[in-house]
VOGU-3710 file (C-alpha; in Angstrom, 3 decimals, decimal comma):
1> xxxxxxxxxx> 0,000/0,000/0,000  1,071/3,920/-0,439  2,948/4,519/2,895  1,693/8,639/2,399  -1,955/7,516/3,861  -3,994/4,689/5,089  -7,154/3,900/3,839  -10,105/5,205/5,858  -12,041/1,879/5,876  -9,292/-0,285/6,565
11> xxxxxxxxxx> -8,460/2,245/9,890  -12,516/1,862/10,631  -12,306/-2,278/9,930  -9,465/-2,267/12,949  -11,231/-0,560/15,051  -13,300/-3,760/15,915  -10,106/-4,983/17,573  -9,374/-1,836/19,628  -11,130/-3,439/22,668  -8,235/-5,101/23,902
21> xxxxxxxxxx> -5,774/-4,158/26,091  -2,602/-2,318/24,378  0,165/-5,439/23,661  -2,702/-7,333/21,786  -3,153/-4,381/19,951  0,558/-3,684/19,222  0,865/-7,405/18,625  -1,799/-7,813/16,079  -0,227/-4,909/14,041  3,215/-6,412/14,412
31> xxxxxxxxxx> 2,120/-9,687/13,547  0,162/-8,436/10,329  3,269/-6,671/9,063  5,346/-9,436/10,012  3,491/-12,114/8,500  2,587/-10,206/5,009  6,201/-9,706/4,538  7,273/-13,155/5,327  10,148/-12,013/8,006  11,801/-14,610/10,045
41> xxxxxxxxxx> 12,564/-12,596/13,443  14,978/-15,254/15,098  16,531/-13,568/17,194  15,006/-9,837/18,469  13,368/-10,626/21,844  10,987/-8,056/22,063  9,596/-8,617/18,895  8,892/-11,865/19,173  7,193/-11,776/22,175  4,333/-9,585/20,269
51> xxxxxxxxxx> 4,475/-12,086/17,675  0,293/-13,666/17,550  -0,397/-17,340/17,356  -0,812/-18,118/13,439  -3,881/-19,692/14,163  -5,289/-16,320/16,000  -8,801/-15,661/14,595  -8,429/-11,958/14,916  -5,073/-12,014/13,102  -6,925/-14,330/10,357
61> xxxxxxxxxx> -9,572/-12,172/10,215  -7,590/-8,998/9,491  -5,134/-10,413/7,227  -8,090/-11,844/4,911  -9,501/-8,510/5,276  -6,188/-6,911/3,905  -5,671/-9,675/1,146  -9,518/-8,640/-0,250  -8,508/-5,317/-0,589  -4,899/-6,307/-2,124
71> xxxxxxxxxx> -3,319/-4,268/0,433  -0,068/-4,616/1,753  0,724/-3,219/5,082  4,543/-0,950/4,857  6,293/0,245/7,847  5,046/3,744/7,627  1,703/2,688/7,594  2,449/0,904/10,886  3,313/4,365/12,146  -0,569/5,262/11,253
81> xxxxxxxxxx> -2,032/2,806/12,896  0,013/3,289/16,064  -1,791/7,160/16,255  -5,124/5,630/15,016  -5,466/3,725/18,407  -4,379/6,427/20,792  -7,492/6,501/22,798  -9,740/9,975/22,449  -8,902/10,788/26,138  -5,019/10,620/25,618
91> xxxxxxxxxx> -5,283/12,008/22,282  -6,784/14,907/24,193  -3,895/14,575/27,417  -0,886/14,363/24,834  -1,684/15,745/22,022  -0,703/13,310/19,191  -0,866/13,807/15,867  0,362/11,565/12,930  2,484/13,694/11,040  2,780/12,801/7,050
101> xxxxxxxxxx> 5,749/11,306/5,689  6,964/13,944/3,525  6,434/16,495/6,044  8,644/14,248/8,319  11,355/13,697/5,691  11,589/17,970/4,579  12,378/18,583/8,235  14,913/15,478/8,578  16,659/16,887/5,188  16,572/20,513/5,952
111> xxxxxxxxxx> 18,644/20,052/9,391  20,901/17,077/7,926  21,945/19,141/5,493  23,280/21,862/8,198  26,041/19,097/9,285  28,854/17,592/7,257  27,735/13,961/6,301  30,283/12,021/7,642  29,529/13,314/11,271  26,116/12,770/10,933
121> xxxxxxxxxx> 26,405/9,280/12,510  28,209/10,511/15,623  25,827/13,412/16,718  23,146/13,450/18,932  19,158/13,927/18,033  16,500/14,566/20,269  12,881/14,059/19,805  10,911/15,671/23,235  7,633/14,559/22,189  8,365/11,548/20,809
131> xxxxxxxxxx> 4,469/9,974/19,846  5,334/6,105/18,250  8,416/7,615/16,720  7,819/8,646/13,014  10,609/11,170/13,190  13,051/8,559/14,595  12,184/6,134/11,437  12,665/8,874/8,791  15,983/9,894/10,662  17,681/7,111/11,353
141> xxxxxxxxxx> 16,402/5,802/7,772  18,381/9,067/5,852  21,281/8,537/8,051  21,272/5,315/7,866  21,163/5,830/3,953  24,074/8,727/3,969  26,440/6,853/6,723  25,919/3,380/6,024  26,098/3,309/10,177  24,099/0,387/11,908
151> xxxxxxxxxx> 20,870/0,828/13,043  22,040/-0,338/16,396  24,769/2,204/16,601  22,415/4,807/15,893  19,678/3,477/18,743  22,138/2,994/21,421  24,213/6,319/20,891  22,622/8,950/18,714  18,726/9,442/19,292  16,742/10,439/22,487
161> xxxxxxxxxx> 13,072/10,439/23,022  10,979/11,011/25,762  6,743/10,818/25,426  4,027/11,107/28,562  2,221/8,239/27,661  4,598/4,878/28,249  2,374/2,722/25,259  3,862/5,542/23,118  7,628/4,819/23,955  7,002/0,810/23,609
171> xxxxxxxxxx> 5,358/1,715/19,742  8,493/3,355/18,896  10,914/0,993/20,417  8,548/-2,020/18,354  8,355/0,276/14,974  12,643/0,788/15,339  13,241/-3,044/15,686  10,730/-3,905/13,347  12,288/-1,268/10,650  15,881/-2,721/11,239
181> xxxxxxxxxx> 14,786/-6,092/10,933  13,111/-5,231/7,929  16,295/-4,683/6,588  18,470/-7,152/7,653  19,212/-6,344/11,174  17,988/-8,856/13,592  19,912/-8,565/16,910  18,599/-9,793/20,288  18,250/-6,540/21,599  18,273/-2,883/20,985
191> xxxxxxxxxx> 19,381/-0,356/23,045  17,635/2,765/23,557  17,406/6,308/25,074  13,732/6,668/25,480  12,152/7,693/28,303  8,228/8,269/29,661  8,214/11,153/30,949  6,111/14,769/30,727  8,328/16,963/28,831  7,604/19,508/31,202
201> xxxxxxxxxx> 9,652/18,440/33,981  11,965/16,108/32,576  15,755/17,264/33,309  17,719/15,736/30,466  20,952/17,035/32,264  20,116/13,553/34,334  20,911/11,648/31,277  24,394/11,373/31,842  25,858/11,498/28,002  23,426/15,005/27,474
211> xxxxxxxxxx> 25,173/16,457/30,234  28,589/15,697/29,199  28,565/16,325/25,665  26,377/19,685/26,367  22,668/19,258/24,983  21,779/17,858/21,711  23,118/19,047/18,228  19,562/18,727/16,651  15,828/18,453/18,237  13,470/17,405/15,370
221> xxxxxxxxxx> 9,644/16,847/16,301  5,878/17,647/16,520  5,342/19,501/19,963  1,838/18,231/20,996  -1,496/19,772/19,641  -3,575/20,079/23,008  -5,537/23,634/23,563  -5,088/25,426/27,135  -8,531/24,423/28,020  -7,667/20,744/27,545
231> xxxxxxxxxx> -4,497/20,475/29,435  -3,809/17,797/32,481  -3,694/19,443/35,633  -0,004/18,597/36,172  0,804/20,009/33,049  -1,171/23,405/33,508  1,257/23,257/36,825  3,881/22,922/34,954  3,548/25,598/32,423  4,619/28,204/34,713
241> xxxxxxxxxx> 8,352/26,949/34,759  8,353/28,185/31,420  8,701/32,121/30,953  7,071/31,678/27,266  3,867/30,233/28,573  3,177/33,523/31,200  0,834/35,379/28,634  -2,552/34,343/27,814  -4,007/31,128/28,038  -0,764/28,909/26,958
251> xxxxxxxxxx> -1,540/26,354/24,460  0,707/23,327/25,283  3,286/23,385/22,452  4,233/26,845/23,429  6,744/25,858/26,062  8,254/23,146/23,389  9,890/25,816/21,511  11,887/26,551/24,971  11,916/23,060/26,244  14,018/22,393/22,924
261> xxxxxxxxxx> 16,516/25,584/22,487  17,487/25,271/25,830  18,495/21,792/25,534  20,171/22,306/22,187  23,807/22,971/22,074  25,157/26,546/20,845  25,229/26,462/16,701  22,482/23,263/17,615  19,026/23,356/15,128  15,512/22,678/16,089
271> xxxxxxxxxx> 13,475/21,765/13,307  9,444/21,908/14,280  5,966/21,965/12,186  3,609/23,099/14,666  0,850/25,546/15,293  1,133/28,652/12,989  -0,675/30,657/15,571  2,345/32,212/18,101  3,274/35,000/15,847  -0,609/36,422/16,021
281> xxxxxxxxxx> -1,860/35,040/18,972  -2,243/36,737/22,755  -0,637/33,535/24,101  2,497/33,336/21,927  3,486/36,769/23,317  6,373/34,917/25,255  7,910/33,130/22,585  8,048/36,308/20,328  9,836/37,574/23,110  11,615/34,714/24,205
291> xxxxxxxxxx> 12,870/34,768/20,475  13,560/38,292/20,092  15,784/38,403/22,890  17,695/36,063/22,130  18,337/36,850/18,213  17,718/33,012/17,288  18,137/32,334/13,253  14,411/31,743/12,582  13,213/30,228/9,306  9,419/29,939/9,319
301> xxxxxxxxxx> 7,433/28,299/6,053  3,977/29,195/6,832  1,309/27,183/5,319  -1,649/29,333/6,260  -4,793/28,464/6,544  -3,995/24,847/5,041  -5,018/21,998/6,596  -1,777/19,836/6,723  -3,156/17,165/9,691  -5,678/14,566/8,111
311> xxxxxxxxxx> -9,425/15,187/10,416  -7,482/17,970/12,583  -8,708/21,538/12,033  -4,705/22,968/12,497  -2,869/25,438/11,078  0,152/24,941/10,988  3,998/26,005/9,888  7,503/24,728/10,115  9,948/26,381/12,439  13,586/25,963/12,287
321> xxxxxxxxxx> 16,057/27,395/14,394  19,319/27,979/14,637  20,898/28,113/17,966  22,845/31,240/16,988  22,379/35,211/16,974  21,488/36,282/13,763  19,290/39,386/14,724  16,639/38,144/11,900  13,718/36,294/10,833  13,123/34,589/7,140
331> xxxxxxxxxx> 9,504/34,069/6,598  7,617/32,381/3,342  4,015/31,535/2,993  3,510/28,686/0,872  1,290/25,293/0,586  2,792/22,303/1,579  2,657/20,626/-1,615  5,053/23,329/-2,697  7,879/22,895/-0,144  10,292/21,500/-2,681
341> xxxxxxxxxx> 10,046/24,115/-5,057  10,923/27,095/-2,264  14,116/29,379/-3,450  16,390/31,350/-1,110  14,345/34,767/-3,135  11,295/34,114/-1,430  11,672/34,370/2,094  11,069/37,933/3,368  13,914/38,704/5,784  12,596/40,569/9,134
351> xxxxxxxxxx> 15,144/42,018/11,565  14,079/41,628/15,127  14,364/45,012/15,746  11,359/46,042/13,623  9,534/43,194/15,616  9,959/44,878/19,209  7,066/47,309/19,474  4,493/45,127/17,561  1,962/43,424/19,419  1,931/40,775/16,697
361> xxxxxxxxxx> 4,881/39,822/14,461  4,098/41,401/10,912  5,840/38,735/8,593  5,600/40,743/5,199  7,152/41,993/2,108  8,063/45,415/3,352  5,430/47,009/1,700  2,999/45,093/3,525  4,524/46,360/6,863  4,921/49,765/5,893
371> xxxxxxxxxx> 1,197/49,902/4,927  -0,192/48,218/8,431  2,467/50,238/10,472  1,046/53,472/9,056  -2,575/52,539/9,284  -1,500/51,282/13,312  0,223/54,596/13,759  -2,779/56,179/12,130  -5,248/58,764/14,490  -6,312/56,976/17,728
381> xxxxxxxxxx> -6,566/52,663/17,778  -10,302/50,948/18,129  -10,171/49,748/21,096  -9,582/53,088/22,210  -12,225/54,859/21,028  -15,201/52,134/21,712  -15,390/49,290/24,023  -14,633/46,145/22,353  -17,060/43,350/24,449  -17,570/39,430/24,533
391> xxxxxxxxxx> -21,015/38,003/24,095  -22,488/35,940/27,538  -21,257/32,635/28,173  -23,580/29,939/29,708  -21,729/27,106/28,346  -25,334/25,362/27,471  -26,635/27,600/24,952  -28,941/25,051/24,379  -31,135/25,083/27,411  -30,897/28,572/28,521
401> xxxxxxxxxx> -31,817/29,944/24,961  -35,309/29,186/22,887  -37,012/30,698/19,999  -40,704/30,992/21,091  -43,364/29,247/19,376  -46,439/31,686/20,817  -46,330/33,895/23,784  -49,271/35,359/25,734  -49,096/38,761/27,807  -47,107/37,221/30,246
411> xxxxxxxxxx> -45,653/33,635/29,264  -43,256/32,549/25,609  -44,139/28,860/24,965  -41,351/26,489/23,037  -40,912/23,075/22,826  -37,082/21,144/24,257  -36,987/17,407/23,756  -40,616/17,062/22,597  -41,828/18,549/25,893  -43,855/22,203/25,667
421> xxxxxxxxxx> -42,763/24,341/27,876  -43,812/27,761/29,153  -41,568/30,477/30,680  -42,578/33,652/32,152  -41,415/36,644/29,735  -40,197/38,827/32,773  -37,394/36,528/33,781  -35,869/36,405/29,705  -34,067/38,937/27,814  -33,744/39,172/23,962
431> xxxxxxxxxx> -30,342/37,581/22,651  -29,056/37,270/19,482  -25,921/35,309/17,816  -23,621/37,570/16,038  -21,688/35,016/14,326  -24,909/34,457/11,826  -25,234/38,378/10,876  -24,586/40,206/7,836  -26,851/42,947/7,861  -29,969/44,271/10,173
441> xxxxxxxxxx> -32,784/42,404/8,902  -30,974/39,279/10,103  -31,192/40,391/13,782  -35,279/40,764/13,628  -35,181/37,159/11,991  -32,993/35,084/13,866  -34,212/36,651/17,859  -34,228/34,446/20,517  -34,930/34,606/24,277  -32,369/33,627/26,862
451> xxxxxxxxxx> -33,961/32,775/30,655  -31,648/35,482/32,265  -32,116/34,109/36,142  -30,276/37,293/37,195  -30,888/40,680/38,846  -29,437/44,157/38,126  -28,747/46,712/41,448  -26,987/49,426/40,390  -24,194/49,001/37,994  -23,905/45,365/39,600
461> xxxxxxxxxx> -25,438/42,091/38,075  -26,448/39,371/40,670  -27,811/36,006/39,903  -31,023/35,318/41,753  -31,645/33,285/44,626  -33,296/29,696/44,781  -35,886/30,640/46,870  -36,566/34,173/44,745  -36,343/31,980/40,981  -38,822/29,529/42,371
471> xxxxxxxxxx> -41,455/31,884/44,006  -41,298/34,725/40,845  -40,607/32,369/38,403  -41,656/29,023/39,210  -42,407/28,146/35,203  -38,533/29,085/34,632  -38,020/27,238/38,002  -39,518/23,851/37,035  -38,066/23,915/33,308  -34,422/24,458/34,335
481> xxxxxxxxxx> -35,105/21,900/37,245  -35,375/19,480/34,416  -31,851/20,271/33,047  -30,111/20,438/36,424  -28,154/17,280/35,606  -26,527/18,562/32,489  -26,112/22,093/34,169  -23,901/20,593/36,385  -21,728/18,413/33,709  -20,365/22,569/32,830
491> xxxxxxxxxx> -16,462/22,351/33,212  -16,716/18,677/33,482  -18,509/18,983/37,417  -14,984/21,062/38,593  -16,633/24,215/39,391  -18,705/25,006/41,654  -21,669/27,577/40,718  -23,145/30,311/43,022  -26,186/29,078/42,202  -26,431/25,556/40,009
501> xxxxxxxxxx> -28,661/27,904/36,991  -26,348/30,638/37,057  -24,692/30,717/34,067  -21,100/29,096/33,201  -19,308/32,788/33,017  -19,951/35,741/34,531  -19,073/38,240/31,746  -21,321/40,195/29,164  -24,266/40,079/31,216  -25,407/43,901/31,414
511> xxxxxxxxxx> -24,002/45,384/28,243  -26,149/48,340/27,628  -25,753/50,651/24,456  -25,810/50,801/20,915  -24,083/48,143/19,461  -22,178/47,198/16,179  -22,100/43,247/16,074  -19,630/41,331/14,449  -18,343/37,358/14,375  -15,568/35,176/15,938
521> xxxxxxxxxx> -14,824/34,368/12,410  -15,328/35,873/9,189  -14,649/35,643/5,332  -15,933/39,817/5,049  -16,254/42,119/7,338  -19,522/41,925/8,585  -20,392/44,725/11,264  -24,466/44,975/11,962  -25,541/48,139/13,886  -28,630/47,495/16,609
531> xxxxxxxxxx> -30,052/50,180/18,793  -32,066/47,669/20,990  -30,204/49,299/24,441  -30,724/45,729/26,327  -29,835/43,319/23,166  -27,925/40,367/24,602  -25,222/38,405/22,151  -23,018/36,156/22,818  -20,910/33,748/20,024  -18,980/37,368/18,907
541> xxxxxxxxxx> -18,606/40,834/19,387  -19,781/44,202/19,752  -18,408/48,132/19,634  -20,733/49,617/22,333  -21,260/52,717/22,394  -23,708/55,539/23,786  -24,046/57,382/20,564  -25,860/55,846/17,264  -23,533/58,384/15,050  -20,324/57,252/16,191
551> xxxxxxxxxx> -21,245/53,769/15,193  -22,777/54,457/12,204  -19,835/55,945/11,273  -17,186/53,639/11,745  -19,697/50,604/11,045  -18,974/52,447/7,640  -14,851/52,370/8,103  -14,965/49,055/9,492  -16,886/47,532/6,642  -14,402/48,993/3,953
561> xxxxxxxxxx> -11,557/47,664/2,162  -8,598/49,156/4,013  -9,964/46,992/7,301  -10,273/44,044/5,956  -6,935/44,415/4,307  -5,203/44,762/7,567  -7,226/41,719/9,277  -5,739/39,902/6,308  -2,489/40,717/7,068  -1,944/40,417/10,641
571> xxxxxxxxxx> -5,082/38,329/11,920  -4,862/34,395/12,303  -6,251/32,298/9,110  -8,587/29,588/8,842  -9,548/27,780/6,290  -12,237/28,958/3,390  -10,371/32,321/3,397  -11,659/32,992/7,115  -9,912/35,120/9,459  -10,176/35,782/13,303
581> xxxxxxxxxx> -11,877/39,158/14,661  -11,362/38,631/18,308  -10,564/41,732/20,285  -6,264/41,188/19,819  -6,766/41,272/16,464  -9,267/44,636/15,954  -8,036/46,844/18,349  -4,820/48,400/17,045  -6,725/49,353/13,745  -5,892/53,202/13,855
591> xxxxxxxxxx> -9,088/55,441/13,503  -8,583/58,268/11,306  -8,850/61,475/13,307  -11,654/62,500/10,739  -13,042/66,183/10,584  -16,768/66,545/10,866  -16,998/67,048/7,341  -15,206/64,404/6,198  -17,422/61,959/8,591  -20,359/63,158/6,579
601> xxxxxxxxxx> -18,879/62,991/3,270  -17,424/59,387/4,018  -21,580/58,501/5,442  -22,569/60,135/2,057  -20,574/58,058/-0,516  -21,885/54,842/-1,741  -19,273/53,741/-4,259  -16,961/51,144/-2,382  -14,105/51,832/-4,962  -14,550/55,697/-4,337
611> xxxxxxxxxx> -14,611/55,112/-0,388  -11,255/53,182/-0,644  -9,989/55,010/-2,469  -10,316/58,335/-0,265  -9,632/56,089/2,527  -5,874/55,017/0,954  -4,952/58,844/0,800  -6,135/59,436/4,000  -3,768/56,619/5,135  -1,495/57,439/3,038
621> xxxxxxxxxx> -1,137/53,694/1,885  -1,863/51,491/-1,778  -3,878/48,728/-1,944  -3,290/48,209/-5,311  0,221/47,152/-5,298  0,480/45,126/-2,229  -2,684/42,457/-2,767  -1,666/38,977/-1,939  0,154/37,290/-4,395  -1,703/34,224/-6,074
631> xxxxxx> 0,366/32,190/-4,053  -0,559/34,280/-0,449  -4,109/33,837/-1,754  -4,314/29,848/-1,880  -3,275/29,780/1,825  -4,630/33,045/2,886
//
């Protein structure tokens, strides 16, 4: 079979076996691959003791399965199946990710080629989040290739894992043997330098031949994919060893990128793909600065908002860094698909010096960055001049909010689960979902009521009593009563609730004002004005403000070319030519200081082209020669 991809069905037909406890698992993949390519493992110990009876029904069973779809099983498909039956709940914990072959083999060529070839065999590699070893394979496979060095050689002196999960380090130590068998290289036993371990706190000065010979020469990998919001409770401990981590909520492959340089010898290279985000994003703050201070030789290929990770909704880029001060950055943009046909002409060189007073990292042709630095340094910023505000958070959506089927003077009616319900109109507020709005008339159609079991004194917002929501309110009362169990499944049952209605976060819950809505995500700028004072929102955003005219205006600003052009340019990408509108990203945009009578001229024109165009002289900037290229635009 290919080794670039497994077959989806042949991954679902396994799954029937994924019951069983982890060495049957392991051993019915070993034996599979063992028995389709007719090796004779005499002598390799740990092999053969995940070798299956011949006669094992379940082996039978899959190997007939293969045979009918003429598919024969390669070592890098092994690799796939060894991530396929990561339970969810780990896959969650650690993050793991297969990564595809040629992704694996760019990175393993790139830093190779950094080193003379004939000392490639006697240097030391690191992998610090090891998974069931792909980068191992594809490394000690090219060296293996280039040095003609033994497979046990290279094991025993020249690569170093560690992984949290311990099935994880006995995959890899199973998919090494196996590979070295495969070609010819059947020795009792293997030695290796892997360890189970969290990354996090592992010291590898305690590894005795790290210490001596001063960290490693390369660190290769896949830091793991796990959101702050998923991470282990050790691990959110741990996070705060790591000065990178201290802004934001710290995904968990930001401290990887300082785990790794500061284990890596001086001249050493680290040679990552991982999340594109930390040169955008709130929580990569550290890095940028981790990186900035220290002048580290950064080459970043960006793919955008391509989806490199099969069923993973990542964006992602490779990182490589030198362990040397080189004061600069080399950036290119590019689809992975077109990694082989990069030249030295397109990187964009960035001196770290033009980085230092940026809240994100601008990685642009210099045009680029000279337009969005004047447009930053333009008039006063947004989030100045308007407060920029989060929608509510009940974290279930689904029970506090309902789109009424009648309603009488006092009482909406709706129906949850098949079961009609009534709830009294005084204790819900109208709430709409700005992430489904493009212009005004979409507000009046897509309404709904949210059971708001909270009071307002004063400027403060308290959430009602038991005793008060079930004498006032007892139709509210005896609905929500119905939900209690999955009310109290929020944060998976760690939290404790003033009151077990009250919704999952307190913010957003009294925003009064004119408002200009706008989504999490968007492919156009989409910015609907309301002047219901009490509208609720939550999934996205709103300007508030206590004057209709100032919105109206800059709903008009905000809506034009000249925005969208800087989201495009220094907000985070997704996929379908999507781009992030959170507050980080919005509120450097520099407002114009506009006279009054260029406000009503700019409210007065119609013509988008003739807006923009007044709007580029005004920030003295030019659209028209710095649009994406056609290559920026596939992955923009």
């Amino acid at each position: 079979m290919s080794s670039a991809s497994l077959n989806r069905t042949i991954l679902q037909y396994f799954r029937k076996f994924c019951h069983h406890e982890t060495h049957y698992i392991d051993s019915l993949i070993i034996s599979t691959y063992v028995h389709q390519h007719g090796l004779d493992i005499r002598h390799n110990i740990l092999l053969k003791s995940h070798l299956l009876a011949r006669n094992n029904a379940d082996l039978n069973d899959f190997l007939a399965y293969l045979n009918k779809k003429e598919v024969k099983l390669e070592i890098e498909d092994l690799i796939e199946f060894f991530e396929f039956v990561i339970s969810p709940i780990d896959r969650e914990v650690n993050g793991s990710v297969y990564t595809p072959r040629y992704i694996r083999e760019y990175i393993i060529n790139f830093v190779l080629s950094k080193f003379e070839t004939q000392k490639l065999g006697y240097i030391m590699y690191g992998d610090i989040s090891c998974g069931c070893g792909g980068f191992f394979l594809t490394l000690v496979q090219r060296i293996h290739i280039l040095t003609g060095i033994s497979y046990q050689q290279l094991y025993a002196n020249c690569i170093f894992g560690v992984d949290i999960k311990d099935y994880c380090i006995s995959r890899t130590k199973l998919l090494l043997s196996l590979f070295a068998i495969t070609d010819g290289e059947d020795i009792e036993s293997f030695d290796f330098n892997l360890f189970v371990a969290n990354s996090l706190n592992f010291e590898w000065e305690t590894v005795p031949v790290i210490r001596e010979r001063g960290g490693f020469d390369v660190i290769i990998g896949n830091p793991p994919y796990v959101g702050a919001s998923k991470i282990d409770l050790e691990s959110r401990g741990l996070l705060k060893k790591w000065s990178v981590a201290k802004y934001g909520k710290a995904d968990l492959y930001i401290p990887f990128f300082q785990i790794a340089l500061e284990n890596l010898k001086k001249n050493g290279w680290l040679g990552y793909i991982t999340v594109n985000n930390f040169y955008r994003s709130l929580n990569g703050r550290g890095v940028r600065e981790y990186f900035s201070t220290n002048k580290f030789n950064l080459i970043m290929i960006d793919f955008g908002s391509e989806q490199v990770f099969r069923a993973r909704s990542t964006y992602t880029c490779l990182c490589f860094i030198n362990k040397i001060d080189t004061g600069r950055i080399s950036y290119v943009k590019c689809l992975s698909t077109e990694l082989l046909s990069i030249s030295e002409t397109q990187y964009i060189e960035v001196p770290y010096e033009t980085t230092n007073k940026q809240d994100v990292w601008l990685l642009q042709r210099h045009s680029v960055s000279e337009n969005i630095r004047r447009i930053e340094n333009t008039g006063i910023p947004l989030g100045k001049l308007f407060l920029i505000k989060n929608g509510f958070a009940t974290l279930k959506n689904e029970i506090y909010l309902f789109s009424p089927e009648s309603q009488s003077d006092n009482t909406f009616t709706f129906q949850k689960n098949g079961i009609r319900y009534e709830i009294e109109k005084r204790i819900c507020r109208p709430a709409v979902k700005p992430n489904i709005l493009k212009n005004e008339s979409d507000i009046t159609e897509n309404l709904e009521q949210l059971i708001f079991p909270y009071i307002v004194v004063g400027n403060k917002v308290l959430v009602m009593s038991e005793t008060l929501i079930q004498q006032e309110y007892p139709l509210a009362y005896a609905y929500l009563s119905d939900f209690k169990i999955p009310l109290s499944e929020r944060d998976k049952g760690n939290r404790k609730y003033e009151e077990w209605f009250a919704f999952g976060r307190s913010q957003a819950l009294d925003i009064k004002g004119y408002k200009l809505l706008f989504p999490y995500l968007s492919d156009k700028p989409y910015f609907v004005f309301t002047d219901e004072l009490d509208l609720l929102f939550y999934n996205g955003y709103a300007l508030v403000s206590d004057t209709e005219d100032e919105l109206r205006f800059i709903q008009k600003i905000l809506k034009s070319d000249v925005f969208w052009y800087y989201i495009k340019h220094t907000s985070k990408p997704y996929g379908g030519d999507y781009f992030a509108l959170a507050k980080n990203y919005v509120k450097n945009f520099g407002v114009y200081n506009f006279s009054n009578d260029q406000k009503q001229r700019i409210l007065e024109i119609e013509d988008s082209k003739e807006l923009n165009d007044l709007l580029c002289r005004l920030y003295n900037i030019c659209l028209l020669y710095t649009s994406p290229s056609p290559r920026d635009r596939s992955v923009s």
